[in-house]
N, C-alpha and C positions, 0 to 999 in steps of 0.2 A: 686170722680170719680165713674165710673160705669162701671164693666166686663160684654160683656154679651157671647154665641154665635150665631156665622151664622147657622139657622136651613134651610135655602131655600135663592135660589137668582132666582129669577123672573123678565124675560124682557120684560111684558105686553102679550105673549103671550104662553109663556111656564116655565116650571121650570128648570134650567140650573143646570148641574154639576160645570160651567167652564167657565170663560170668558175671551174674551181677551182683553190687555187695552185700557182704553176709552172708552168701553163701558157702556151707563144710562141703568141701572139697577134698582130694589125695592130690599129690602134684608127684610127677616121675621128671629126677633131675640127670642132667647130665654125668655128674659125680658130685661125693658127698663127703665131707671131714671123717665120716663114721667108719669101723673099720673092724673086720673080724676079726677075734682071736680067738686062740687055741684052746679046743674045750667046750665043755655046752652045759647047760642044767639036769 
């Protein structure tokens, strides 16, 4: 498993303290299990 934290939560147009439920959201985490590798499409 993977801890990370919430540094930003972003609704396509601003960056949000707060939201309420149900709302689609992007979240920017501190770090992420995901990881690049060598090569591309």
């Amino acid at each position: 498993t993977h801890e990370s934290t919430i540094k930003a939560i972003y609704d396509g147009r601003t960056f949000l303290e707060s939201i309420p439920a149900g709302t689609e959201v992007g979240v920017i985490l501190e770090s992420t299990s995901f990881y690049a590798e060598q090569g591309g499409q």
